[in-house]
C-alpha positions in Angstrom: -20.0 -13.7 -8.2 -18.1 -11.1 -9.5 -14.6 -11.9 -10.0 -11.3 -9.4 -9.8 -8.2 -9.9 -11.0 -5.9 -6.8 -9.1 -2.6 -5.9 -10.3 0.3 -4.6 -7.6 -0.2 -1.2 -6.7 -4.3 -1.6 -6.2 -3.8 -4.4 -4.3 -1.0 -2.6 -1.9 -3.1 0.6 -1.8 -6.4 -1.4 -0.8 -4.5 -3.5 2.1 -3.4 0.0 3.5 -6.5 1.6 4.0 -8.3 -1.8 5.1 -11.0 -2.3 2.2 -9.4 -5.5 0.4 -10.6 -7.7 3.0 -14.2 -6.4 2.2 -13.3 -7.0 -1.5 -11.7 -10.9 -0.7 -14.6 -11.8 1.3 -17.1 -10.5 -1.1 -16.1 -11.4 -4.8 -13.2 -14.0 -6.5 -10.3 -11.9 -6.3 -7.3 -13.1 -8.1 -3.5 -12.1 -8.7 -0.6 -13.6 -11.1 2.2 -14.8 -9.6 4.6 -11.8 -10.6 2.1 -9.2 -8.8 2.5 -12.0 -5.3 6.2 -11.8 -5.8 5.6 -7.4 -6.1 3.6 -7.8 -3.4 5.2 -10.3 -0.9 8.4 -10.7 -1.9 9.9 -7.5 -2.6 7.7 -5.9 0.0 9.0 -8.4 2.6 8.4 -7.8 6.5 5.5 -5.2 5.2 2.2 -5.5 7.1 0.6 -5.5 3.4 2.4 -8.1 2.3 2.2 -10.6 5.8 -1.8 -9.4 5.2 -1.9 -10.2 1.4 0.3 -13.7 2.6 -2.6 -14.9 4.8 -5.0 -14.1 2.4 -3.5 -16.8 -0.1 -3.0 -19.1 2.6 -6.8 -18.9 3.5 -7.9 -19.3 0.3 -9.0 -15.5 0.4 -6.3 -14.9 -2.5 -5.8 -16.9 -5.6 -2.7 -16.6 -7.7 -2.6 -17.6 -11.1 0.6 -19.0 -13.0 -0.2 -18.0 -16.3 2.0 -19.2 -19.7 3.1 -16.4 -21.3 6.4 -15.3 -22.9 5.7 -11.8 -25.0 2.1 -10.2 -25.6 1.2 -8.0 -27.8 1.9 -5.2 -24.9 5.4 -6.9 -24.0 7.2 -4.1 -25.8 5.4 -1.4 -23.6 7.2 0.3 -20.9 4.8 -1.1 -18.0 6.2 -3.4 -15.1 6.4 -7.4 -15.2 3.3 -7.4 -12.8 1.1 -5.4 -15.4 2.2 -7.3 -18.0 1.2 -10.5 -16.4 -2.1 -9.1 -15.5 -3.1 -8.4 -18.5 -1.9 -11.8 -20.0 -3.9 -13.8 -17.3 -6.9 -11.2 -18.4 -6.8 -13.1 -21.6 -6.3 -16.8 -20.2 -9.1 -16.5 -17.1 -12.7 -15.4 -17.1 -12.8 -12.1 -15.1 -15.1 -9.2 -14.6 -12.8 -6.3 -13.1 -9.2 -5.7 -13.8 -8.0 -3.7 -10.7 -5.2 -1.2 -11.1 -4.2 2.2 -9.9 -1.5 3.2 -12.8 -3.2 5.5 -15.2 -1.2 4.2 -18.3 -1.9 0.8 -17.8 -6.0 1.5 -17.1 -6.0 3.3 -20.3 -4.0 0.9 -22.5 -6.8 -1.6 -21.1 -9.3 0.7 -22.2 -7.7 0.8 -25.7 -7.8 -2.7 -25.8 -11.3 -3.3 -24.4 -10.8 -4.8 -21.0 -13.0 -3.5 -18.1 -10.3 -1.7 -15.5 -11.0 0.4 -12.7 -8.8 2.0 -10.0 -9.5 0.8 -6.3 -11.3 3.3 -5.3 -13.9 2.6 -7.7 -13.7 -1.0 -6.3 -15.3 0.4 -2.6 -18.2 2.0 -4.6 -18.6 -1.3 -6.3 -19.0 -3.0 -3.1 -21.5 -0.3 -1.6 -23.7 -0.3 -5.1 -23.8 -4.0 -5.2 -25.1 -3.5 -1.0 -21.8 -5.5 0.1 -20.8 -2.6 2.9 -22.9 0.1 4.2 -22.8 4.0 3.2 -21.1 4.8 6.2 -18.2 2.2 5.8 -17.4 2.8 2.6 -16.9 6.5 3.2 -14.3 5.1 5.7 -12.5 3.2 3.7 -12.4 5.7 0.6 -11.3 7.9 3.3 -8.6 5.5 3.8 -7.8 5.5 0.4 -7.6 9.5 0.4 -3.5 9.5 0.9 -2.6 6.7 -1.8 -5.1 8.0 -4.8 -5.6 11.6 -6.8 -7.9 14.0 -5.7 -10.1 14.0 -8.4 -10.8 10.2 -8.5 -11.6 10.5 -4.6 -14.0 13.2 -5.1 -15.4 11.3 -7.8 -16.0 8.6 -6.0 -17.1 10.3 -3.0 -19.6 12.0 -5.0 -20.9 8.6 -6.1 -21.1 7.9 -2.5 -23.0 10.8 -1.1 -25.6 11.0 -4.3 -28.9 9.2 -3.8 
């Protein structure tokens, strides 16, 4: 089974428009424990974060707790929950890193991790025959507000093509 390991604002972005339950019920999907406390924590009485709570507490979730002090991208000016993504990217098997911030994707590209944004995640789940056509389009639509245009028409495009 394909396994995910989803940084902060993915995550967020994929609760909102009502795809990462599609994504936790059909692949391993995994966070670090600094993206939970983003997530939970600081976002506190947010229907995300009470969604993303039960989601842990059903098993939906994991969180890792991974050992790390200072990386080689430690130094980088990216947030405390990229940085522990891409730290548990080298401690636990994965297939997709998940994230939505454009620096970070293409520092993971740079250092040869497979990254994709989240809207990339719902044509995942359509190519792999996970959701239907029409469902997907939903959700991407869902998506619309939180990503840029181009990657939504990208991925709509992938959608619509036969």
């Amino acid at each position: 089974m394909t396994t995910i390991l989803f940084d902060s604002d993915s995550l967020i972005k994929l609760t909102k428009a009502g795809a990462k339950e599609d994504l936790v019920n059909n692949f391993n999907a995994f966070i670090t424990l600094e993206v939970k406390e983003e997530c939970i924590d600081e976002g506190q009485g947010k229907p995300d974060a009470v969604i993303i709570s039960q989601n842990i507490e059903n098993n939906k979730l994991a969180v890792v707790k991974n050992e790390w002090k200072r990386n080689e991208i430690s130094g980088l000016k990216l947030g405390k929950g990229e940085i522990s993504v891409y730290a548990a990217s080298c401690q636990i098997k994965h297939d997709i890193i998940s994230s939505d911030d454009q620096k970070f994707l293409r520092l993971l590209n740079q250092l040869g991790k497979k990254a994709v944004t989240s809207s990339s995640l719902i044509v995942l789940l359509y190519k792999k025959r996970k959701i239907s056509k029409e469902r997907a389009l939903r959700l991407l639509d869902g998506l619309k507000e939180h990503v840029n245009e181009i990657e939504y028409d990208l991925c709509k495009h992938a959608l619509e093509e036969k």
